[in-house]
C-alpha positions as CSV (number, residue, x, y, z in Angstrom):
1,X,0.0,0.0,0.0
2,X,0.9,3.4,-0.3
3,X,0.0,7.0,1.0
4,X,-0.1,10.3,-0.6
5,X,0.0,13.6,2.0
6,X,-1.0,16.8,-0.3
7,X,0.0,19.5,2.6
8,X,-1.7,22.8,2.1
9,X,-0.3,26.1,3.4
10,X,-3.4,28.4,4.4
11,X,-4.2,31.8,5.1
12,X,-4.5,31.8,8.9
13,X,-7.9,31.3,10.1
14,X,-9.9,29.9,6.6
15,X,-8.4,26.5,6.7
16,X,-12.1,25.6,8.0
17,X,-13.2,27.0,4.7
18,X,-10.6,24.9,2.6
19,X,-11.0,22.0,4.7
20,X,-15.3,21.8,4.2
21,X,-14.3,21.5,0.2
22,X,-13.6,17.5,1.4
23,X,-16.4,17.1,3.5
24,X,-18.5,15.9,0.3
25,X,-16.9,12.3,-1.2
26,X,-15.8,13.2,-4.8
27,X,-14.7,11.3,-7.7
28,X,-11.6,10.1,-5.9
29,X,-13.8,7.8,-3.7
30,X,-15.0,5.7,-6.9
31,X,-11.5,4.9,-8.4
32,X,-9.9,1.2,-7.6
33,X,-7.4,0.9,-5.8
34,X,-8.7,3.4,-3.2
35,X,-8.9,2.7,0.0
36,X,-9.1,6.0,2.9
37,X,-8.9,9.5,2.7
38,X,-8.3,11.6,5.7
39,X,-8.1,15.1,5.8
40,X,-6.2,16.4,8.9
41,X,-6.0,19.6,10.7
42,X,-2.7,21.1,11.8
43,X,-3.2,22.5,15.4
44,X,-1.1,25.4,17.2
45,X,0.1,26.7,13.8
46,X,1.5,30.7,14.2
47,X,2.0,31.9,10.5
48,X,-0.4,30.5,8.4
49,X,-3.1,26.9,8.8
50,X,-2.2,23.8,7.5
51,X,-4.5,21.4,6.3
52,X,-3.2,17.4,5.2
53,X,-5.3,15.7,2.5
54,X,-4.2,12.1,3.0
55,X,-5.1,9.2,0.3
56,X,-4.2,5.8,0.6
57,X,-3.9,3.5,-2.3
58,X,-3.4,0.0,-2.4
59,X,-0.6,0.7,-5.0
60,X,1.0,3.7,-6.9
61,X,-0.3,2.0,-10.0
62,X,-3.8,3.0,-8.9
63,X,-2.5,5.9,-7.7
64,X,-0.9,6.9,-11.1
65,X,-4.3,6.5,-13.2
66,X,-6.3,8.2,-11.0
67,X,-3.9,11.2,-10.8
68,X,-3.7,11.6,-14.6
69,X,-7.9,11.4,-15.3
70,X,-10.2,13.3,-16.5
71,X,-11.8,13.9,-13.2
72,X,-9.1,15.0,-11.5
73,X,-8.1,17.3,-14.6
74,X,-11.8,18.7,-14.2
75,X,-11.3,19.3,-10.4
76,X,-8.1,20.9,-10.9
77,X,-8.6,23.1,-13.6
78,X,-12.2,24.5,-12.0
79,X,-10.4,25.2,-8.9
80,X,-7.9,27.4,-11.2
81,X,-10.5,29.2,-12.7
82,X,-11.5,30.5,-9.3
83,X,-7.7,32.3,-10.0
84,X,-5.2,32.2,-7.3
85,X,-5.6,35.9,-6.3
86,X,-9.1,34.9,-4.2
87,X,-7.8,31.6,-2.9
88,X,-6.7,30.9,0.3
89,X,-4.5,28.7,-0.2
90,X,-0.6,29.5,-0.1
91,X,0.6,26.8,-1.2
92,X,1.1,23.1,-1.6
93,X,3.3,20.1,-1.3
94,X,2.7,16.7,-2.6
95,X,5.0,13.6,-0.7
96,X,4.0,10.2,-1.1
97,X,5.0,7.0,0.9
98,X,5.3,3.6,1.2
99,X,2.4,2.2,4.1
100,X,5.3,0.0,6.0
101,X,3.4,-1.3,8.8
102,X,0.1,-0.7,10.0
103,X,-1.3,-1.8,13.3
104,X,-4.9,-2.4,13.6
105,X,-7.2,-3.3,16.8
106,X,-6.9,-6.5,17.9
């Protein structure tokens, strides 16, 4: 399995207002290969929010041909029309990993 952590630098004090965008399941939720997202919160932040959209995938194959779709395109490319000048968002950075171990309840 793998995991991929899009972290999102955010004006400080809207990163409610970014973070509702994913309350709603989107087209990400219907590809295989998916398995969780998570969307995560930084606390105690001074300078700006941060806000961790977190996928997991049970390979970077599926991974791969859900990045380069058309829905994802879509998605993208509406949320550039808004223009970057009225978003709240500072910045981004993609990582991705490889799920090691995972524990679950007994």
């Amino acid at each position: 399995m793998m995991k991929v952590v899009n972290t999102l630098r955010i004006e400080k004090g809207k990163v409610k207002e970014v973070a509702e965008r994913f309350q709603k399941a989107k087209a990400v939720h219907t590809f295989n290969g998916f398995v969780l997202m998570e969307v995560l919160i930084k606390e105690n932040t001074e300078e700006y929010d941060e806000l961790q959209v977190c996928t997991t995938w049970e390979d970077y194959a599926s991974f791969e041909v859900w990045k380069k779709s058309r829905e994802t395109r879509e998605a993208h490319a509406s949320q550039e029309k808004q223009g970057k000048e009225n978003s709240p968002i500072l910045g981004s950075e993609l990582a991705t990993f490889e799920v090691f171990v995972q524990h679950h309840p007994a």
